[in-house]
C-alpha positions in Angstrom: -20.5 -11.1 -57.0 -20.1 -12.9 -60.5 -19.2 -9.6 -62.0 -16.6 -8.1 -59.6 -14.9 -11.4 -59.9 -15.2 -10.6 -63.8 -13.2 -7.6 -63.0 -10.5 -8.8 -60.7 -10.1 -11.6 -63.3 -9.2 -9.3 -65.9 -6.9 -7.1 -63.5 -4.9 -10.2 -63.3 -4.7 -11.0 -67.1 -4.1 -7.6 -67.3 -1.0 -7.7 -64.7 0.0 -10.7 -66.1 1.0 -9.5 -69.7 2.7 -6.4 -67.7 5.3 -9.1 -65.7 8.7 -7.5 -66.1 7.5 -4.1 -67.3 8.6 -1.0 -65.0 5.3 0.8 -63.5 4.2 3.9 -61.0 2.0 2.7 -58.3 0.5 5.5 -56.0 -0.9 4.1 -52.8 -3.6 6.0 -50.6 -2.3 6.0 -46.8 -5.0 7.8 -45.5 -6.1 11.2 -43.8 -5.3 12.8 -47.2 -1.9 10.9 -47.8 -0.7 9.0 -50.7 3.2 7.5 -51.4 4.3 7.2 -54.8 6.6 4.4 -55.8 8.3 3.0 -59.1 9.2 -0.6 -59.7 9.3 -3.4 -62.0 6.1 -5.9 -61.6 7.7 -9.4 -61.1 5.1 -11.9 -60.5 1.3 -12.7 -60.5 -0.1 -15.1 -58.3 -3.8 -16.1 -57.9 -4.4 -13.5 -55.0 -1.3 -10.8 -55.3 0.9 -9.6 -57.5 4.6 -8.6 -56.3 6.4 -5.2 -57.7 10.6 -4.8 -56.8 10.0 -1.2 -56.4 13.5 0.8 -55.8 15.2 2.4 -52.8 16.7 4.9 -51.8 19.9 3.8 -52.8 21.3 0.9 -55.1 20.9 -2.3 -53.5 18.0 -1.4 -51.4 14.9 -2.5 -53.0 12.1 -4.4 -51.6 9.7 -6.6 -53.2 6.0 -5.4 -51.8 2.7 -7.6 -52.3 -0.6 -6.2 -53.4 -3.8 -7.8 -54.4 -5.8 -7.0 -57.3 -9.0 -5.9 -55.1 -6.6 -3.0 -54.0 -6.9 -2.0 -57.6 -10.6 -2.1 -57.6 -11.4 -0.2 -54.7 -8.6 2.7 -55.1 -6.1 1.7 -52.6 -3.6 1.6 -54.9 -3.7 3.1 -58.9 -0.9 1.5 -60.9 0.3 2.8 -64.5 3.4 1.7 -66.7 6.1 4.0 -66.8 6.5 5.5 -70.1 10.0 3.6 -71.8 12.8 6.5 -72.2 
């Protein structure tokens, strides 16, 4: 137990540095189905972080919420986007 808190603890440091940075998060919806989504990360909180990921057009973003144990078992895999 000790040690997968050791690794959502440095998920969260790890998120934390990342606040404001633009990032690619894939999410697993099941039965062999995965969305991909960019956005900026805006906040870290004790149990979730939030991401302002775009839409489809310009004023239509949405601010999702995921926690850092989605990172851990695969629901989600996050990377920064590369800067152009």
């Amino acid at each position: 137990m000790a040690m997968e808190q050791d690794v959502i603890d440095k998920i969260r440091a790890s998120v934390t540095m990342q606040i404001g940075s633009r990032v690619k998060i894939k999410q697993d919806e099941g039965r062999h189905r995965s969305s991909i989504r960019e956005g900026v990360l805006q906040g870290a909180y004790p149990s979730v972080f939030t991401v302002v990921v775009d839409g489809r057009t310009p004023g239509e973003e949405q601010v999702l919420s995921y926690s850092y144990s989605d990172i851990v078992t695969k629901v989600i895999r996050m990377k920064l986007c590369e800067a152009s």
